[in-house]
C-alpha angles and dihedrals in degrees: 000000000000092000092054090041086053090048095054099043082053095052091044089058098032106118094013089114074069091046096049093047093050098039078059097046086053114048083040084059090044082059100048097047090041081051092049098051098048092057094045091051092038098236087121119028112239101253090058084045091057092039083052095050096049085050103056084037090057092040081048097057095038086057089050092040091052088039087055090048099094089047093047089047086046086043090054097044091053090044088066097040120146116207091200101039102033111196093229091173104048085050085053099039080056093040093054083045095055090056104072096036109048139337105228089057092050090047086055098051097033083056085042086050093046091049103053099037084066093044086052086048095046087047085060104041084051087051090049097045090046092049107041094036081055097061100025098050094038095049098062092042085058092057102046088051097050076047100053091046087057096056102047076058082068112114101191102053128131132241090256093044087059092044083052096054098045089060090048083058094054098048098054093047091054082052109045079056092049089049088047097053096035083058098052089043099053084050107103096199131026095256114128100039125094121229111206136155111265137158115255103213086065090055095047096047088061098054087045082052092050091045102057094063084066095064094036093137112026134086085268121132108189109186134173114218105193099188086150126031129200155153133235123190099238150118103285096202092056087048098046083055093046104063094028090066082054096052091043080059101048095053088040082058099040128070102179138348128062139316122213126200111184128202106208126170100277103359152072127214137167124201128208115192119238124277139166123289103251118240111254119251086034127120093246084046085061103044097047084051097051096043090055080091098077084059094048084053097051083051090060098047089047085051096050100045098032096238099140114233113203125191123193142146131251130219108278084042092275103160113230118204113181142171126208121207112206099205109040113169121212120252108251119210 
């Protein structure tokens, strides 16, 4: 019943912020026009007719001045928002205050209140994913991998069961590398994660490292050509995904021949040498389509921390796919 009496009340005032405005306007024209006509007619000699005109025009802008202070309270309130710290109980303390004034200015603060009550709950539900996804995802990937050490310590497998376990390896490293990019994508801001000064060609080494367990195995060559060093002030875990997600798409797109990961000043790329194009509705089709993804998650990064991704194609159809980072730092002795 209160709720119904609150909306009604809210439908009665709404647009009465208009009304007021123009209820003021419009006497102060009635006096104008009262005044005029007074002195053209001498029932009022001129200098009390203009005395009467600036003083409806000053009542007039005192109504519409104490009319605007709900908006200009609301307007400072917002000026000083905090995305990160909302001030809830001011937007309700204004909100209580707009009830009883005028409706359009209570609309406006109950739709502000509503809005950023959900943004506040989307901010913790992104604190609490972050968080627990951290831990939970990470946990289970620890163990299969202490498990998996302690197999290949088995000295009676068989030759499947290493091939097994191999392929257990590989997977969890693809997805170790999947966990750590989907958490520093689900981030809204960059908080978290530690910016330092490191050198990108260590970093690199140990992706290309990490890649090369995934084509143990296959006619794939991965090396990685430094003709440049450098160093970037940067979070190393988001570059390390980064171009290990390049570098995942590049060996889901390649079959045989030889990838190639350059270190140039000021820039990354990877290059996968040409193949045939796969015939749609095959096995190969699928995969290149579904392992487009890793590439759909390097552009997102790219995106998020403005370090530009280009993809071209070479003559002979190798597909280049290269990131600029605007700020390298030299490499000091």
């Amino acid at each position: 019943m209160e709720g119904r009496t609150s909306q009604g009340a809210g439908r009665g005032w709404r647009g009465s912020f208009r009304a007021r405005i123009a209820i003021v306007f419009g006497l102060q024209m009635l006096v104008v026009v009262i005044a005029s006509l007074m002195a053209a007619y001498n029932v009022a000699p001129l200098g009390a007719a203009l005395a009467i005109m600036l003083c409806s025009g000053a009542l007039a802008w005192l109504a519409v001045s104490r009319a605007w202070l709900p908006i200009a309270a609301l307007a400072r309130l917002l000026n000083g928002w905090d995305p990160d710290h909302p001030d809830m109980e001011g937007l309700a303390a204004e909100e209580g205050k707009g009830k009883g004034k005028d409706g359009d200015v209570a609309s406006l603060v109950r739709g502000l209140h509503g809005l950023a009550s959900r943004i506040e709950g989307f901010g913790e539900r992104e604190r609490n994913f972050t968080r627990d996804a951290s831990h939970e995802l990470r946990s289970p990937l620890t163990v299969i991998k202490m498990s998996s050490d302690m197999l290949a310590d088995e000295t009676d497998l068989s030759e499947f069961g290493h091939r097994s376990l191999e392929r257990i390896r590989r997977s969890t490293r693809e997805l170790e590398s999947l966990v750590e990019a989907f958490l520093i994508l689900s981030r809204e801001s960059d908080q978290g994660l530690a910016e330092e000064d490191f050198i990108v060609n260590k970093v690199l080494r140990q992706e290309v490292d990490y890649a090369r367990e995934l084509i143990a195995g296959r006619p794939v060559e991965l090396i990685l050509d430094e003709p440049a060093a450098f160093a970037l002030h940067a979070s190393p875990r988001v570059f390390a995904v980064l171009c290990g997600q390049l570098i995942r798409h590049a060996l889901q797109q390649t079959d045989q021949g030889t990838i190639v990961v350059t270190v140039m000043p000021g820039s990354v790329s990877v290059i996968n040498p040409a193949v045939d194009a796969p015939e749609p509705g095959t096995r190969r089709h699928a995969a290149v389509d579904r392992h487009g993804f890793d590439l759909a998650i390097a552009r997102r990064l790219s995106d998020r921390f403005q370090w530009p991704l280009e993809l071209r194609a070479l003559p002979g159809a190798s597909r280049v796919a290269s990131v600029r980072f605007p700020n390298p730092q030299p490499i000091e002795a």
